[in-house]
C-alpha positions as CSV (number, residue, x, y, z in Angstrom):
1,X,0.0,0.0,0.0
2,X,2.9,2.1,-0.4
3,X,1.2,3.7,-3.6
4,X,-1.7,4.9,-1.5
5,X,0.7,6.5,1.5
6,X,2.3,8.4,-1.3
7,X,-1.2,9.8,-2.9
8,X,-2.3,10.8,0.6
9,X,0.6,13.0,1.2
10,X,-0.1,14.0,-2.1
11,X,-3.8,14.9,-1.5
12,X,-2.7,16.6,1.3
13,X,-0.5,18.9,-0.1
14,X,-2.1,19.8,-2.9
15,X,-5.6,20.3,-1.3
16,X,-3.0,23.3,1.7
17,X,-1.9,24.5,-2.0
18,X,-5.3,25.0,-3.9
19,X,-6.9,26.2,-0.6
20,X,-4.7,29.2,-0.8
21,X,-5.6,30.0,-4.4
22,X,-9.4,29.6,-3.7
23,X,-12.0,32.2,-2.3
24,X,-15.3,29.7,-3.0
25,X,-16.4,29.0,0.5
26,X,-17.8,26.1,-0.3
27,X,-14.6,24.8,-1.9
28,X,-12.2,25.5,0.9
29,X,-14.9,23.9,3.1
30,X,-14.2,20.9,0.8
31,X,-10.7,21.3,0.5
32,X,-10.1,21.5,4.0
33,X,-11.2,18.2,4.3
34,X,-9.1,16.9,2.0
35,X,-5.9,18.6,3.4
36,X,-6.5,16.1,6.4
37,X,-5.6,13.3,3.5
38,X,-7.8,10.2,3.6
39,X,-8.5,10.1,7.6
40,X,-10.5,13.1,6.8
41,X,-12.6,11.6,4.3
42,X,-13.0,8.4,6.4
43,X,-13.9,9.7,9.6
44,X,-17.0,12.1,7.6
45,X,-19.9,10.2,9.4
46,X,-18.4,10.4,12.5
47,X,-17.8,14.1,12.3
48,X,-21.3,14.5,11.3
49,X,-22.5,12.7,14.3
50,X,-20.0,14.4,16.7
51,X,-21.5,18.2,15.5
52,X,-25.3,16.4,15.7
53,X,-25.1,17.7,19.2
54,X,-29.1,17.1,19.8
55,X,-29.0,14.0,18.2
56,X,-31.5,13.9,15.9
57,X,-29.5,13.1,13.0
58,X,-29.8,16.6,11.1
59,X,-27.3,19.5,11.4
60,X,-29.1,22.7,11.8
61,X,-27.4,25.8,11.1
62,X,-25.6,26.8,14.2
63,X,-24.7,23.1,14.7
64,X,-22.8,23.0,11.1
65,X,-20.9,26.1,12.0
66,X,-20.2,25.4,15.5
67,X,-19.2,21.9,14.2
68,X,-16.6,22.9,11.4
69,X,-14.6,25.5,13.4
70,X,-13.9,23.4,16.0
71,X,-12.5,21.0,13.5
72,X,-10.1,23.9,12.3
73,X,-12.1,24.7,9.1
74,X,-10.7,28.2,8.9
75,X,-13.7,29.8,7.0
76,X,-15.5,32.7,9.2
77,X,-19.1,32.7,10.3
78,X,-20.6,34.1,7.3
79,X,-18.8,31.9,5.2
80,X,-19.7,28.8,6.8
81,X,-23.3,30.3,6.4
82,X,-23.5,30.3,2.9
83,X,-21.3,26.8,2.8
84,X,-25.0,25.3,4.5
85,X,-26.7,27.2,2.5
86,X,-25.1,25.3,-0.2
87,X,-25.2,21.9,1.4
88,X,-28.8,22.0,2.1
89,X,-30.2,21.0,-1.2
90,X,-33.5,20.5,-0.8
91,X,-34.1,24.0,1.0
92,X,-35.5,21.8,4.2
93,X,-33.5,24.2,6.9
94,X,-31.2,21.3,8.1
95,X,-28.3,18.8,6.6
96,X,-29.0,15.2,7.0
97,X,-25.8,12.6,6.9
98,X,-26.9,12.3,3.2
99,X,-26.5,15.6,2.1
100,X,-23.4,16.5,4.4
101,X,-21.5,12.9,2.3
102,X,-22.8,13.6,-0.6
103,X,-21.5,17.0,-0.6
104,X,-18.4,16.8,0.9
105,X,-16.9,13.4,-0.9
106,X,-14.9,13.7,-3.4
107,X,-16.1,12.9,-7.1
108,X,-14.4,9.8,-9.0
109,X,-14.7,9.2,-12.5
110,X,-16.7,6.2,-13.9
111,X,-13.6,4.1,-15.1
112,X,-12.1,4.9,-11.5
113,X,-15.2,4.1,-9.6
114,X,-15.5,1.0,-11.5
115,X,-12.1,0.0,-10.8
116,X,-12.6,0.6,-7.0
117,X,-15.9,-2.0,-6.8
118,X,-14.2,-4.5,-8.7
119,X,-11.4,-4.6,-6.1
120,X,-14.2,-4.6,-3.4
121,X,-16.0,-6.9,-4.8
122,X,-13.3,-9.2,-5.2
123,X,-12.9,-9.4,-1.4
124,X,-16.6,-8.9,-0.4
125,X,-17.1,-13.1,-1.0
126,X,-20.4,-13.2,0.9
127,X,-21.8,-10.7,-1.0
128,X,-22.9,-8.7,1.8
129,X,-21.2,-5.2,1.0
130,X,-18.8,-5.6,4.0
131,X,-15.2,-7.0,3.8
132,X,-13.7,-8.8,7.5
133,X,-10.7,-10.8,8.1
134,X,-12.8,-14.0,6.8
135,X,-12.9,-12.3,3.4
136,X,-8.9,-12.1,2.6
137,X,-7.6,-15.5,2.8
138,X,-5.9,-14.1,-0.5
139,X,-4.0,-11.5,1.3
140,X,-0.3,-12.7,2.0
141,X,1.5,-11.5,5.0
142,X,4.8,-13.2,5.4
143,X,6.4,-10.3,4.5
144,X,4.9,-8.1,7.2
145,X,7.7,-7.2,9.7
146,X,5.6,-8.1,13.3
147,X,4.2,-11.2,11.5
148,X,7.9,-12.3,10.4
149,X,8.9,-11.2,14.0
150,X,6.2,-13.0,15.5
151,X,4.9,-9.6,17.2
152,X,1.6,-10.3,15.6
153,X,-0.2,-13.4,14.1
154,X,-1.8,-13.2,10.9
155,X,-5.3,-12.2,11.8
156,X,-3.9,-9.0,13.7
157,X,-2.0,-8.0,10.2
158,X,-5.0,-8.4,9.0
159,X,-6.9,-6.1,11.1
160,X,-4.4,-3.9,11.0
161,X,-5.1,-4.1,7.2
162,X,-8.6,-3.6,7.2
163,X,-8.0,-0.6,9.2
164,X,-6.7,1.8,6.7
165,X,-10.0,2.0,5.7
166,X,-12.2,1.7,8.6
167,X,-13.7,5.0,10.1
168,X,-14.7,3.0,13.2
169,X,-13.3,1.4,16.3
170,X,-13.4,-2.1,16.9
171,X,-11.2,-3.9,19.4
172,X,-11.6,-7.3,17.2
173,X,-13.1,-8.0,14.1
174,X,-12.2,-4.9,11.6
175,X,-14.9,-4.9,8.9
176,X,-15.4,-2.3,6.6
177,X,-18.3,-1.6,4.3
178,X,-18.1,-0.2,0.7
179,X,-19.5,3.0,1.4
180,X,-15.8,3.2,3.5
181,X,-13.8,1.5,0.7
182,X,-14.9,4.0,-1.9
183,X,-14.5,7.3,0.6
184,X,-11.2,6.0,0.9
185,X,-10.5,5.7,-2.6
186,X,-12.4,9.3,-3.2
187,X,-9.6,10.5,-1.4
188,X,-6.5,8.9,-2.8
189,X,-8.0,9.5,-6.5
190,X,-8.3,13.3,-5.6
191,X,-4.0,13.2,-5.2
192,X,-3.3,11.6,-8.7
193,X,-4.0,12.8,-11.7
194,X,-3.3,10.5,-14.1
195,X,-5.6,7.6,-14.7
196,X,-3.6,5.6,-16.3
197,X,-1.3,5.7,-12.8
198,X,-4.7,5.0,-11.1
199,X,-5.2,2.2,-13.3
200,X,-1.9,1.1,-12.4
201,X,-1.7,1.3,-8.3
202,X,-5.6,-0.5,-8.4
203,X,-4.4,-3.4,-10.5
204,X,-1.6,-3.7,-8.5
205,X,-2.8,-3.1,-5.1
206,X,-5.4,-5.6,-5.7
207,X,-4.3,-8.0,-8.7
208,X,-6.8,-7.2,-10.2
């Protein structure tokens, strides 16, 4: 995964860079997300529940704004304003988790999106849009330096694995949905350009 750790540095810098060349609230809302790399985009339902601070699952307006500067989006109050205003699409005076994902995860092309199911989907052998340890008896981990140390066994390389792309907390038993597996991949396709190198780190990362 070595391709990935590169593209999320990548992400990150050049989401700092763009941020500095954009005045669009609503894209340095965006962008600031992205300048967090790929724990950002991971960890968006959990922010969302974290600024729901009545519980009701919708984000009114004072709870967006509240919410966003204390997770150091530098935009100021009016900004943030019109940055709900945007988000809430149907004109209903609150976000729900929908619209607050929908808005703030980054786009991926067809052929990319494609690419990223088909490696899902190759793991997800039940068929049940989740991936656990159960589903990656094709993963090798020999090569992993606690498993050739005997630090950890296989099933905790695993889990470690499966945590990359997890934007929960589990003690055992990592799973990780596809919603998940594509934010993460939203995120890493945002730092490269090319498709063809897309193309490329997919196939490889997931012998595809």
């Amino acid at each position: 995964m070595a391709d990935c750790t590169k593209a999320d540095n990548e992400l990150k810098m050049k989401a700092k860079k763009e941020m500095m060349n954009t005045k669009d609230p609503v894209e340095r809302c965006k962008l600031a997300l992205l300048a967090r790399g790929t724990a950002g985009i991971k960890n968006m339902s959990r922010w969302f529940r974290i600024m729901d601070d009545d519980g009701n699952k919708q984000l009114n307006k004072e709870e967006f704004v509240t919410g966003m500067k204390d997770f150091g989006v530098s935009l100021n109050k009016e900004e943030l304003e019109l940055v709900y205003d945007a988000f809430d699409a149907d004109d209903s005076g609150s976000i729900n988790v929908t619209e607050f994902l929908q808005q703030m995860q980054p786009k991926m092309s067809d052929a990319r999106m494609k690419l990223v199911r088909e490696a899902f989907n190759k793991f997800d052998k039940s068929g049940d849009k989740k991936i656990d340890v159960a589903d990656l008896n094709e993963i090798d981990v020999k090569d992993h330096p606690k498993y050739k140390n005997g630090e950890w066994t296989r099933k905790q390389c695993l889990n470690e694995f499966l945590k990359t792309f997890d934007s929960k907390v589990h003690d055992e038993d990592r799973t990780v949905t596809d919603t998940e597996f594509i934010a993460y991949y939203s995120a890493i396709s945002c730092g490269i350009d090319s498709d063809a190198y897309f193309d490329l780190m997919m196939r490889q990362a997931w012998d595809l």
